[in-house]
Residue frames relative to the residue before (quaternion, step in Angstrom):
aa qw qx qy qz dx dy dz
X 1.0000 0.0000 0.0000 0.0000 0.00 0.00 0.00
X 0.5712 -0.5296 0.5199 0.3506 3.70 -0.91 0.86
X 0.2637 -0.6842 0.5866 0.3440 3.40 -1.55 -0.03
X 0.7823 0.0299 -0.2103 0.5856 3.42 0.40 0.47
X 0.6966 -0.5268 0.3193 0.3677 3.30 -1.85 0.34
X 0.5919 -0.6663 0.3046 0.3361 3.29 -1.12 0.12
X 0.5254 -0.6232 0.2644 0.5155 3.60 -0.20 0.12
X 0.6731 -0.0007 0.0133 0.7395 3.82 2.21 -0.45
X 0.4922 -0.5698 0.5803 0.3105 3.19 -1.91 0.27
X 0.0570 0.7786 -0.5637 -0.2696 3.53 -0.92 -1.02
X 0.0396 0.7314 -0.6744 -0.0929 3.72 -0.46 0.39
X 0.0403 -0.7426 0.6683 -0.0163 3.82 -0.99 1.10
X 0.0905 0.7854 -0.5757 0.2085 3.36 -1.12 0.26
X 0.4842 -0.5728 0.5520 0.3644 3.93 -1.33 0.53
X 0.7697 -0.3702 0.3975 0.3354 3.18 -1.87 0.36
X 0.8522 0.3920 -0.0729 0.3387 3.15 -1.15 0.67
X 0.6094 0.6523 -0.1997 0.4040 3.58 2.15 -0.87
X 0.6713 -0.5825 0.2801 0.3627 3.22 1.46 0.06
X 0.2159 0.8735 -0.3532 0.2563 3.26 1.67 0.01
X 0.8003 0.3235 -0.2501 0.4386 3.83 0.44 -1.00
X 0.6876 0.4315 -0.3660 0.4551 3.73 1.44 -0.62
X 0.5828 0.5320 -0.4246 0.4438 3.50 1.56 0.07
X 0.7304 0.3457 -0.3517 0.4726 3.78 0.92 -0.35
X 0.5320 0.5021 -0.5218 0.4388 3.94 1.32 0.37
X 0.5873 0.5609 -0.4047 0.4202 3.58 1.12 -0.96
X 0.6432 0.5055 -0.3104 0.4842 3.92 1.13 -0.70
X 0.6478 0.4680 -0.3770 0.4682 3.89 0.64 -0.98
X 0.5810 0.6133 -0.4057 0.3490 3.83 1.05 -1.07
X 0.6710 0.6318 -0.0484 0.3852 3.80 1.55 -1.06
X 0.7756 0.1513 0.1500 0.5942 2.85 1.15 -1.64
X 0.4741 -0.5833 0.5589 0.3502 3.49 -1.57 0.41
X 0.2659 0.6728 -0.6406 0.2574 3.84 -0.24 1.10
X 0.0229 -0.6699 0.7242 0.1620 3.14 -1.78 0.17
X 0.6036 -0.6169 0.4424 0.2438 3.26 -1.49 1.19
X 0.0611 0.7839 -0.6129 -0.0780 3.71 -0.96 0.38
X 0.3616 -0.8369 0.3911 0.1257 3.66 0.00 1.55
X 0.2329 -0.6785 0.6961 -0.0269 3.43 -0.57 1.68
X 0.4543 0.6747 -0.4260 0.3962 3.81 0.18 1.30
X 0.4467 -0.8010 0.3170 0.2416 3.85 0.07 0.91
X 0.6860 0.4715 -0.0894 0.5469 2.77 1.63 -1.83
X 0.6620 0.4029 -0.4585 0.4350 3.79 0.48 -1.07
X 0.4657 0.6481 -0.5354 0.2764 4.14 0.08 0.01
X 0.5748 0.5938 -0.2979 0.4778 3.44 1.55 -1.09
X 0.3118 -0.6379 0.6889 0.1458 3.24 -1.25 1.16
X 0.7557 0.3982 -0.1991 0.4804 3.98 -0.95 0.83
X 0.6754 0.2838 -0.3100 0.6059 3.34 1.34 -0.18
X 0.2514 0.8458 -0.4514 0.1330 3.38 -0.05 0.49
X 0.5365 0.4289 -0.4201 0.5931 3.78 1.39 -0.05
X 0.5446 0.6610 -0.2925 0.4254 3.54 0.45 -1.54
X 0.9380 0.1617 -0.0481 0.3028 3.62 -0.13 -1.32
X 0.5138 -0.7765 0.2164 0.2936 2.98 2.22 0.58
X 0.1058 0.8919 -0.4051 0.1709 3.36 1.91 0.96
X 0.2344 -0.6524 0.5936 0.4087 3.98 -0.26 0.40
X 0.6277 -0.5780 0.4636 0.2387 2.40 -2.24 1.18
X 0.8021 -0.4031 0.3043 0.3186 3.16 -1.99 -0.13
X 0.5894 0.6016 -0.2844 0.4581 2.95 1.56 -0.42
X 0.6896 0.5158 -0.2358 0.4503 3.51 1.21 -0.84
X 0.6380 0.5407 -0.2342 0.4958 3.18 1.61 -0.93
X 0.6832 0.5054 -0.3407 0.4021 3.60 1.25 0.35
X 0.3164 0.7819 -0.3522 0.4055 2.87 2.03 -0.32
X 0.7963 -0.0201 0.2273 0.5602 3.34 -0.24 -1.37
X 0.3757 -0.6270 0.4746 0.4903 3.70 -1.34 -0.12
X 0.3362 -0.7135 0.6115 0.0635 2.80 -1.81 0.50
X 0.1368 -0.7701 0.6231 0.0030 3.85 -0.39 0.72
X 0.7753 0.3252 -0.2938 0.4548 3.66 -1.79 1.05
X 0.6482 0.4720 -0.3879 0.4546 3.37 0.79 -0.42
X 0.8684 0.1576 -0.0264 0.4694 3.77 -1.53 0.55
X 0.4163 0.6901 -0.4753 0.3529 3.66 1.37 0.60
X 0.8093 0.2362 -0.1421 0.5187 3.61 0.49 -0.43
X 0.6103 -0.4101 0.6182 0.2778 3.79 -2.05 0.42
X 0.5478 -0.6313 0.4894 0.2488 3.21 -0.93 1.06
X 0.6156 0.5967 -0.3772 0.3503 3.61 1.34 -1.23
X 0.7695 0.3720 -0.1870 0.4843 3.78 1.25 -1.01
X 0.7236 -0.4906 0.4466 0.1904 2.98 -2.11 1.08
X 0.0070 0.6934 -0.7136 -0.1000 3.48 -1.80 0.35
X 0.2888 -0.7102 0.6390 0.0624 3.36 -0.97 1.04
X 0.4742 -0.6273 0.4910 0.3748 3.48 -1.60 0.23
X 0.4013 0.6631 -0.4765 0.4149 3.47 1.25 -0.18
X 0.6535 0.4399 -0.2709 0.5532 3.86 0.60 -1.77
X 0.6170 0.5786 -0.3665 0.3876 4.01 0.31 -0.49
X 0.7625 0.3598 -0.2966 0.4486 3.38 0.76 -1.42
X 0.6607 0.6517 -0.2336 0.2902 3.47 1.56 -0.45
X 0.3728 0.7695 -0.1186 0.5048 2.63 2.29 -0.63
X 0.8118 0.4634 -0.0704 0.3482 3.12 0.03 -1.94
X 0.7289 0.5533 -0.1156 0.3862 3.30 1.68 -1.46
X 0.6024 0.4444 -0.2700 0.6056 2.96 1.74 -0.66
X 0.7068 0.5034 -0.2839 0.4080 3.70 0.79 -0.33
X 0.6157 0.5897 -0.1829 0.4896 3.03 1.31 -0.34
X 0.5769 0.6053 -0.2160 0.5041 3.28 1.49 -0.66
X 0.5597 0.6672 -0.1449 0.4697 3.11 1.66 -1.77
X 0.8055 0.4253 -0.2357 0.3386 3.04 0.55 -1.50
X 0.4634 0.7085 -0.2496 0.4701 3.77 1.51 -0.94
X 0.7267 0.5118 -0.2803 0.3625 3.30 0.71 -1.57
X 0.6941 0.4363 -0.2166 0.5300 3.54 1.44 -1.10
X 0.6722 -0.5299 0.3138 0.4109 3.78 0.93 0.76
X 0.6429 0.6223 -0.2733 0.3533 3.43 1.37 -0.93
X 0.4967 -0.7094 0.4330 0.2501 3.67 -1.22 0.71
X 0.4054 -0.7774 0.3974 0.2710 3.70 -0.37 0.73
X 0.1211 0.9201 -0.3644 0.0780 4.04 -0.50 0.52
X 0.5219 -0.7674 0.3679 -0.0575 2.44 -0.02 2.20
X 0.1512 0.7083 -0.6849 0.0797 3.90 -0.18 1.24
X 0.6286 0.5934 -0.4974 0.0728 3.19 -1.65 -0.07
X 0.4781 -0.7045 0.4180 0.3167 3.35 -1.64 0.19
X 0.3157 0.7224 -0.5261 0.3188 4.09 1.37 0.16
X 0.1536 -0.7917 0.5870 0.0707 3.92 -0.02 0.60
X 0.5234 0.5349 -0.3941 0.5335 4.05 1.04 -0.27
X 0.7647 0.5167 -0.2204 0.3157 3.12 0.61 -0.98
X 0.3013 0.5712 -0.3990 0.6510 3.71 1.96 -1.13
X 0.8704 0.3579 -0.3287 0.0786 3.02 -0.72 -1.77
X 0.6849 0.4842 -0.2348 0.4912 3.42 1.31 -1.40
X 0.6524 0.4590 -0.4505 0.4009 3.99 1.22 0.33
X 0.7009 0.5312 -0.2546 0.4021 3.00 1.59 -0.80
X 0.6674 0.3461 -0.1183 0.6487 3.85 1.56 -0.82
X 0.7268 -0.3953 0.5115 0.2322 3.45 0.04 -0.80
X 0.0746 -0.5200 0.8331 0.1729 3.93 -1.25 -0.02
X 0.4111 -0.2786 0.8453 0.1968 2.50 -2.40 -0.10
X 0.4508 -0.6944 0.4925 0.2685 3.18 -1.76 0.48
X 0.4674 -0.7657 0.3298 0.2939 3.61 -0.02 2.09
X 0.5284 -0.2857 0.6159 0.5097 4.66 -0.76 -0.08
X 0.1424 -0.5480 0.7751 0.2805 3.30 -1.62 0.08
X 0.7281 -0.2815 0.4029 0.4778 3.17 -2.21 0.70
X 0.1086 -0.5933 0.7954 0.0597 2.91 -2.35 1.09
X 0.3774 -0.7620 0.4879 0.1971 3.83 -0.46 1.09
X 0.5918 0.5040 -0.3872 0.4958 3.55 1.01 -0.82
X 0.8542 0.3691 -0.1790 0.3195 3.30 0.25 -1.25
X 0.3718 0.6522 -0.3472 0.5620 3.65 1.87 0.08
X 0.4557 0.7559 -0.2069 0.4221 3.64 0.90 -1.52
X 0.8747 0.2929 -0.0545 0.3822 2.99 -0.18 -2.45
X 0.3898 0.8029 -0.3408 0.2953 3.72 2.11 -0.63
X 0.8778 0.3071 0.0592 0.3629 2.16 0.55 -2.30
X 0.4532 0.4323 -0.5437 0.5587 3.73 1.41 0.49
X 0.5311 0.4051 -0.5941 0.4482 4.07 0.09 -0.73
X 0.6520 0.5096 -0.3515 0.4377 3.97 0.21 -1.03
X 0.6648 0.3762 -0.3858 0.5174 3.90 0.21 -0.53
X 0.7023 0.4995 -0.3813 0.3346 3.66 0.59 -0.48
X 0.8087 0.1619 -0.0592 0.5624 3.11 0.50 -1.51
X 0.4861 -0.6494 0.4512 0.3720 4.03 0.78 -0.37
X 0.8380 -0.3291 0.3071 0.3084 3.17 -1.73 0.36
X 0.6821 0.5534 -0.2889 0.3810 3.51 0.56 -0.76
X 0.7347 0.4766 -0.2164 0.4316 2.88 1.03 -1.43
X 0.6551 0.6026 -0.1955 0.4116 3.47 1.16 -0.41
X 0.4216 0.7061 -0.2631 0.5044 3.12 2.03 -0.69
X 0.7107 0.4856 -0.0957 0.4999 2.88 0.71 -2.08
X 0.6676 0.4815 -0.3235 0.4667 3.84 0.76 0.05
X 0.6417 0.4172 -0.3330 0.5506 3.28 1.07 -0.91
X 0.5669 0.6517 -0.3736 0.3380 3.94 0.77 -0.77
X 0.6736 0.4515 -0.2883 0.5092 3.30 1.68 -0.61
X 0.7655 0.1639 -0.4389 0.4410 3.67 0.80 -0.36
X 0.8491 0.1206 -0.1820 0.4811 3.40 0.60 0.03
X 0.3097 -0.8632 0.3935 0.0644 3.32 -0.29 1.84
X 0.6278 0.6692 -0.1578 0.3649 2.94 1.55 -0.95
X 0.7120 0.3234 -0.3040 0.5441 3.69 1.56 -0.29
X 0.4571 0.7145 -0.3656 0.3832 2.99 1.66 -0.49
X 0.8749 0.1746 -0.2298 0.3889 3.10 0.47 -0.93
X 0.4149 0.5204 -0.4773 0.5738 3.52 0.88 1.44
X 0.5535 0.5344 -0.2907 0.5688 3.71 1.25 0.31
X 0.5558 -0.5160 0.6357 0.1435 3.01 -1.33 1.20
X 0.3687 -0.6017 0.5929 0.3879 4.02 -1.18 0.39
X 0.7795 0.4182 -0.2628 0.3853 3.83 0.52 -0.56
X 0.4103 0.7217 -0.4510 0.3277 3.70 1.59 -0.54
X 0.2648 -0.7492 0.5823 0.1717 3.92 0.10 1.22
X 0.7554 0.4916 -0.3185 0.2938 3.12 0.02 -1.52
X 0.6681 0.5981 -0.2042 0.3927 3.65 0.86 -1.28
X 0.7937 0.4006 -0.1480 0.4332 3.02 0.84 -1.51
X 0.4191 0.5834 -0.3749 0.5861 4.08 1.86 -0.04
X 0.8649 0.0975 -0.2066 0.4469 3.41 0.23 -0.75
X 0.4153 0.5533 -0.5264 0.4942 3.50 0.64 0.91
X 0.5593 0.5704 -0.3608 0.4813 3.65 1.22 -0.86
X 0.6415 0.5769 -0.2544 0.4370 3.55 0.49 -2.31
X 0.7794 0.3074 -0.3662 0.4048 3.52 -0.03 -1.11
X 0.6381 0.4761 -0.4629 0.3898 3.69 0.47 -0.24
X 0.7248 0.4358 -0.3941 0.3598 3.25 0.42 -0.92
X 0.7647 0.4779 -0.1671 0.3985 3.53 0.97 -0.56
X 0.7531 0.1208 -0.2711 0.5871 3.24 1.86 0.41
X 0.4736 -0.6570 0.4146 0.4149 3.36 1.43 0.77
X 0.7222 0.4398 -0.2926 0.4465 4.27 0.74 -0.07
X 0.6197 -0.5617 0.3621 0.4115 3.53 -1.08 0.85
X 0.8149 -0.2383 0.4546 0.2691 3.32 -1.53 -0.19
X 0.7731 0.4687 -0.0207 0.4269 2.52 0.04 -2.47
X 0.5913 0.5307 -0.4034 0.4539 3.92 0.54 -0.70
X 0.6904 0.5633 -0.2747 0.3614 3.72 0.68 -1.02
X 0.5994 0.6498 -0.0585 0.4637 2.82 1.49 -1.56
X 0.8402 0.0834 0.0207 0.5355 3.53 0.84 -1.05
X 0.5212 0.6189 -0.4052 0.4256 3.33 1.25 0.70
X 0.2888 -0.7509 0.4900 0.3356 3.91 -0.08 0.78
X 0.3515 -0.6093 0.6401 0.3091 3.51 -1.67 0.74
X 0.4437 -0.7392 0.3977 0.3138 3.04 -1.18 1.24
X 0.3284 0.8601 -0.1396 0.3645 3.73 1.46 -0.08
X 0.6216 0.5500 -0.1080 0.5471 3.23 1.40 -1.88
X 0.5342 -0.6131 0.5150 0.2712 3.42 -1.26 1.22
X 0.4692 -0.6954 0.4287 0.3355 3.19 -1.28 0.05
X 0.6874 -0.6203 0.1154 0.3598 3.65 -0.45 1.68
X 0.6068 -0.5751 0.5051 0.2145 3.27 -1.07 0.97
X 0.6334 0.4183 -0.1847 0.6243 3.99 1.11 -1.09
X 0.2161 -0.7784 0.5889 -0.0237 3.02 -0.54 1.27
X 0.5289 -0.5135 0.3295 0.5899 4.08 -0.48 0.81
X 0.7796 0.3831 -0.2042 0.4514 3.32 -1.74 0.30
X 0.8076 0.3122 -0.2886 0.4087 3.68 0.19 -0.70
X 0.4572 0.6534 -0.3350 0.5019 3.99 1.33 0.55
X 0.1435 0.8307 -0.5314 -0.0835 3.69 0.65 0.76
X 0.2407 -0.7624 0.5376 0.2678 3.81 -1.27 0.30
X 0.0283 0.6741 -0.6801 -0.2868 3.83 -1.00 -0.11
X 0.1596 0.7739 -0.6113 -0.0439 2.43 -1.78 1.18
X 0.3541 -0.8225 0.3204 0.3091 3.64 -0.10 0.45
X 0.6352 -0.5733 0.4454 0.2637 3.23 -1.82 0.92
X 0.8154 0.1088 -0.0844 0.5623 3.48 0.98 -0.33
X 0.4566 -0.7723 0.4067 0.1723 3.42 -0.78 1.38
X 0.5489 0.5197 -0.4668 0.4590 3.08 1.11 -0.35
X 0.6328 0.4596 -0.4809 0.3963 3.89 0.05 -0.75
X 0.6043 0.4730 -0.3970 0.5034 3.84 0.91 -0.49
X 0.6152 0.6407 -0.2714 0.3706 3.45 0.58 -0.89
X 0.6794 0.3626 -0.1805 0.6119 3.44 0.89 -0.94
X 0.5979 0.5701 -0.3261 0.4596 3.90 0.69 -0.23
X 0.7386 0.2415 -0.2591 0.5735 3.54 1.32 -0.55
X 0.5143 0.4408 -0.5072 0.5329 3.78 1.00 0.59
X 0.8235 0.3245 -0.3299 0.3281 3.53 0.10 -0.39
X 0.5558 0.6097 -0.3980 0.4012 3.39 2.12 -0.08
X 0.4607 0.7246 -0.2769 0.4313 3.40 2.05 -1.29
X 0.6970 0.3709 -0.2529 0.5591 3.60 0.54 -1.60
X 0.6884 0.3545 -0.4637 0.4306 4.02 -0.24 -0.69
X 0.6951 0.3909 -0.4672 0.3817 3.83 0.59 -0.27
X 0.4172 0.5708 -0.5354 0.4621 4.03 1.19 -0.20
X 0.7160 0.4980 -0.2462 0.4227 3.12 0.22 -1.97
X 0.7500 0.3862 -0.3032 0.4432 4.36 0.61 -0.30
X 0.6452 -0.5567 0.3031 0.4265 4.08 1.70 0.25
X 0.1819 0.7932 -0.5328 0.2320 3.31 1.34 0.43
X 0.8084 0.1981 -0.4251 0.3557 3.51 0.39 -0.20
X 0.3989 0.6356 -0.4738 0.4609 3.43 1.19 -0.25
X 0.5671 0.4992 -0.3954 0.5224 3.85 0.98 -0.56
X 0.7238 0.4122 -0.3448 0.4327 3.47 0.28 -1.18
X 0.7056 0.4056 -0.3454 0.4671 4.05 0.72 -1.12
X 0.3354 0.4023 -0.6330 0.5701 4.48 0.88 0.20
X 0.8623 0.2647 -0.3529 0.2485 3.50 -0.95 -1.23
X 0.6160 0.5152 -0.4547 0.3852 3.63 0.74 -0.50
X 0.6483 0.4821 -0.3772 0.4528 3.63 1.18 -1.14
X 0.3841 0.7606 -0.4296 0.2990 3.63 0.50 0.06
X 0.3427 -0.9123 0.1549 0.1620 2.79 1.27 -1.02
X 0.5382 0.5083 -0.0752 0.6681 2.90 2.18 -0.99
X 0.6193 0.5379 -0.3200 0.4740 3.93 1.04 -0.66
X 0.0553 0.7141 -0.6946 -0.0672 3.71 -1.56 0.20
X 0.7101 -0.5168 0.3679 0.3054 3.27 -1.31 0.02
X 0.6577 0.5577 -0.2181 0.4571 3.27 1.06 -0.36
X 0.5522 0.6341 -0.2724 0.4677 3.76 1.96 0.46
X 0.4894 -0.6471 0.3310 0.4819 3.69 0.12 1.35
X 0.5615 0.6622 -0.3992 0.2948 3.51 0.94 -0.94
X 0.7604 0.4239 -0.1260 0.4757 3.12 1.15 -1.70
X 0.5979 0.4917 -0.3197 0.5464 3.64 0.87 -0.33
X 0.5537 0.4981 -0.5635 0.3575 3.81 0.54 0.29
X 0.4398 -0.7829 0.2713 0.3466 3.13 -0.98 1.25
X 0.5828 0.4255 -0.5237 0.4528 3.22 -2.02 0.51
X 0.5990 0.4066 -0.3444 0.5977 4.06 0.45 -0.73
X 0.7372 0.4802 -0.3436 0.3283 3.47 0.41 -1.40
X 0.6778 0.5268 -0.2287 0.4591 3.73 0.83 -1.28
X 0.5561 0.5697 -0.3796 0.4713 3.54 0.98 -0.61
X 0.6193 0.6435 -0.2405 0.3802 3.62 0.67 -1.38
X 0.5326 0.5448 -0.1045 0.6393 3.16 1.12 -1.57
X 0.7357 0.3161 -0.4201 0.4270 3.58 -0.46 -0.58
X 0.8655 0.2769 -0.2474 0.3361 3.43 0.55 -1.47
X 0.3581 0.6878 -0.4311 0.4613 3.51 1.36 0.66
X 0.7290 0.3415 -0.2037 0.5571 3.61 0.70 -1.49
X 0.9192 0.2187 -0.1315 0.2999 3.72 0.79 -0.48
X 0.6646 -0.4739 0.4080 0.4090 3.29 1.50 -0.02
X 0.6484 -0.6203 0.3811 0.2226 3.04 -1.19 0.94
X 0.8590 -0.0534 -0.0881 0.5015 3.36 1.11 0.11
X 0.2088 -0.8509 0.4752 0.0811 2.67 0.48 2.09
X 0.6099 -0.7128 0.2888 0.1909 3.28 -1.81 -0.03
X 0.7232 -0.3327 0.0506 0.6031 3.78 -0.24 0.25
X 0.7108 0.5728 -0.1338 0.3856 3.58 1.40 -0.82
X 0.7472 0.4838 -0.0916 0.4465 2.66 1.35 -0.75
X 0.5780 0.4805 -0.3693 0.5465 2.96 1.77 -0.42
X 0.5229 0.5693 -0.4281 0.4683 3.61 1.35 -0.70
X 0.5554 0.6021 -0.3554 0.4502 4.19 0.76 -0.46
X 0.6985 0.5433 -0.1293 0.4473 3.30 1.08 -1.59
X 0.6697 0.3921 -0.2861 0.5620 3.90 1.49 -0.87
X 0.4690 0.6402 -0.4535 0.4058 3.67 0.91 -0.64
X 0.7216 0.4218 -0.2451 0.4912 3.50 0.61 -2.03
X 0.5513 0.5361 -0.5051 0.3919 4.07 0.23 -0.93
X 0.6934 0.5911 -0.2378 0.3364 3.08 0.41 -1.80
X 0.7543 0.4448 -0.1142 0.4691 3.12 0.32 -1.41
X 0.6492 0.3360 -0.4113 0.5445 4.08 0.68 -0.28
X 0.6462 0.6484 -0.3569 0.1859 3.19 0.88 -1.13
X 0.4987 0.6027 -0.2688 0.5620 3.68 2.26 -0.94
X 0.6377 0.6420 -0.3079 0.2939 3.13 0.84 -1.21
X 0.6283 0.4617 -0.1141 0.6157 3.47 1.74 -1.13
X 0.7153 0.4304 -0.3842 0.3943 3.16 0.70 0.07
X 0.5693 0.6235 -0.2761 0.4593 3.42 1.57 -0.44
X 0.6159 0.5037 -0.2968 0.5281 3.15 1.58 -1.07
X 0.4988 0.5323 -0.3748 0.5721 4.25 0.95 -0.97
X 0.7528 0.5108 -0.3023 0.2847 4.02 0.45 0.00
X 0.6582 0.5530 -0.2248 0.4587 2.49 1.48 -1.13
X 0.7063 0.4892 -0.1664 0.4838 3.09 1.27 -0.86
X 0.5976 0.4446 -0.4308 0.5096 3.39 0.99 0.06
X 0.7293 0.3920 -0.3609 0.4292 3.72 0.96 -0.48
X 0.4565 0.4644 -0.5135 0.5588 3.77 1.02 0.47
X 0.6696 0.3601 -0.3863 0.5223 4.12 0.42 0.53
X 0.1062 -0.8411 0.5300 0.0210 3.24 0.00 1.57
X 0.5181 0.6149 -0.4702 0.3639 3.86 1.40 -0.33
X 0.7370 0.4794 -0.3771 0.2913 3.65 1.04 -0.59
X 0.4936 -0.6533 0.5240 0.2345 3.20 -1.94 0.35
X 0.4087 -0.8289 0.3811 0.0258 3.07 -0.84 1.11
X 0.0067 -0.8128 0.5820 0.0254 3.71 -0.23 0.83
X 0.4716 -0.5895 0.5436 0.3668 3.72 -0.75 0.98
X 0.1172 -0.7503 0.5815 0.2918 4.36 -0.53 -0.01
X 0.7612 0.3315 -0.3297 0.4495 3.64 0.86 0.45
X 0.0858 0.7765 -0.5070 0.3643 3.05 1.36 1.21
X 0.2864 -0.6424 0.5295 0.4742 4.40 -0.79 -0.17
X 0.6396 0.5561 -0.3071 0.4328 3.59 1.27 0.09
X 0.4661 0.6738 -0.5574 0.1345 3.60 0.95 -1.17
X 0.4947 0.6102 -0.4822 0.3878 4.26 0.38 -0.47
X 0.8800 0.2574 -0.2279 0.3275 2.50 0.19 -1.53
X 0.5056 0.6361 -0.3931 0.4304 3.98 1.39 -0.22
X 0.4379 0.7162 -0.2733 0.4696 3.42 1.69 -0.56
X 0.8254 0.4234 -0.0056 0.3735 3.07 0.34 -1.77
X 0.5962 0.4198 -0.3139 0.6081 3.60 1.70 -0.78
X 0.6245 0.5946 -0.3560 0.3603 3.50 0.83 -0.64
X 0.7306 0.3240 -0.2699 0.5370 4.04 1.11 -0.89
X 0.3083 0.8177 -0.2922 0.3885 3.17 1.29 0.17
X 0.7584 0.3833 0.0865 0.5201 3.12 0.66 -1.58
X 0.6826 0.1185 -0.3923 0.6051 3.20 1.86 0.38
X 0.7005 0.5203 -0.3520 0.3387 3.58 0.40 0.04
X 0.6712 0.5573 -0.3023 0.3840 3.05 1.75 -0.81
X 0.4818 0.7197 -0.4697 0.1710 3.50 1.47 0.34
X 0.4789 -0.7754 0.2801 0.3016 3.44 -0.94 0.59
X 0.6829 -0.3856 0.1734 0.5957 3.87 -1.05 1.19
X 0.5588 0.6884 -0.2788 0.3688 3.58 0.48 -1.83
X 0.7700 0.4241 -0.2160 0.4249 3.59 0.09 -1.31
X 0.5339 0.6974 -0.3344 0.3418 4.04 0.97 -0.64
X 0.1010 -0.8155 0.5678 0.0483 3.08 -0.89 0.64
């Protein structure tokens, strides 16, 4: 047992791993509130799509990050770590344990290590991307960035526009990979809130049991108006596809569908549209791995274990159950 509490929990994991019924099953126990390490659930309006807990869950315990921003604006991991730090502080002050849920891994990473400080956006040279990209396509650009910087490359999709533009931009504008920024601590950054050990991960022993969790979450979110969600935000009018907001996945594919097919596509086509959801939706979940296994401090619970709850539960346990006496 620790001798005193930690300064936060964290419970990280891929889509779908059980993460929110493992930090309600903790809040039901303990004095914690939830602060949402999650890119997409910040959007107000997206809230089927990005699997936002319901009002009902949100009364449970508090919850922080969620429904804070306009779909039209950006979040950075910089604004996150600034976020979290000031909320965290907050949370302490009220006696209460902070508790880190979500599946944004950049974000863990840049609270737990640091950023570097990222180039800012060059328009000229974005521009000059995305015509080389209208000519020859994504791939071929892939296959360009793979030379100067193998290392993100080969955590990239060949079509992943967004990734593979600003993996380009930052070289050309600082002559250095991506990936250096990305995994280089700022010397600047406090020292991490997640203390070893107190950073739990689910992940599962068999992909397929994940696999089937994001088809049957994908279809209950059709089956709850996900696209009627996506056609409010499109009718909005001010929104496009090309906004981190809108590119989060599932929002993105939807867009796409009702672009290539109309506001009300047909039985096929929506069946085209769940394939693709489905199918990025793994795609993100493979990537939420990789990155969780490049964080050897964390502790690992299998989430399709018949126990993983309860390994959950012994695990915050062992920091929260310490006694007043024992603090320091």
């Amino acid at each position: 047992m620790p001798a005193e509490r930690p300064l936060c929990l964290a419970i990280a994991g891929p889509t779908a791993s059980g993460k929110s019924a493992a930090s309600l099953a903790i809040a039901q126990r303990w004095p914690v509130e939830i602060i949402s390490v999650d890119s997409a659930l910040v959007y107000r309006g997206m809230d089927i799509g990005t699997a936002k807990p319901t009002p009902a869950e949100l009364a449970q315990v508090p919850h922080h990050l969620i429904d804070t921003l306009d779909p039209l604006n950006a979040y950075s991991a910089a604004g996150f770590v600034a976020d979290a730090m000031r909320l965290i502080g907050e949370i302490q002050s009220r006696g209460r344990t902070p508790l880190l849920v979500g599946g944004t891994m950049l974000y863990f990473k840049a609270l737990m290590q640091g950023l570097n400080t990222m180039p800012r956006a060059d328009a000229a040279i974005r521009q000059a991307i995305e015509a080389r990209a209208a000519q020859l396509g994504w791939p071929a650009l892939h296959a360009e960035l793979a030379r100067v910087d193998p290392v993100t490359a080969a955590r990239l999709f060949p079509n992943d526009s967004q990734r593979i533009q600003r993996a380009l931009e930052v070289f050309e504008v600082s002559g250095q990979p991506i990936s250096v920024f990305q995994t280089g601590p700022d010397a600047s950054t406090p020292t991490s809130p997640i203390a070893p050990g107190a950073l739990l991960s689910l992940e599962p022993q068999d992909r397929a049991w994940l696999h089937a969790r994001i088809a049957q979450r994908f279809d209950a979110m059709l089956a709850a108006g996900f696209l009627d969600e996506v056609r409010a935000l499109r009718a909005r009018g001010d929104l496009h596809p090309d906004l981190p907001s809108m590119r989060c996945v599932g929002y993105r594919q939807a867009w796409e569908a009702l672009d290539a097919h109309g506001e009300t596509p047909s039985a096929p086509q929506l069946a085209e549209l769940r394939d693709r959801g489905i199918f990025a939706t793994r795609q993100l979940a493979k990537r939420q791995i990789t990155w969780l296994r490049s964080m050897p401090e964390r502790r690992v619970v299998a989430c399709d274990a018949p126990d993983a709850l309860a390994q959950v539960l012994q695990w915050a346990g062992r920091w929260l159950d310490v006694p007043a006496g024992e603090e320091t």
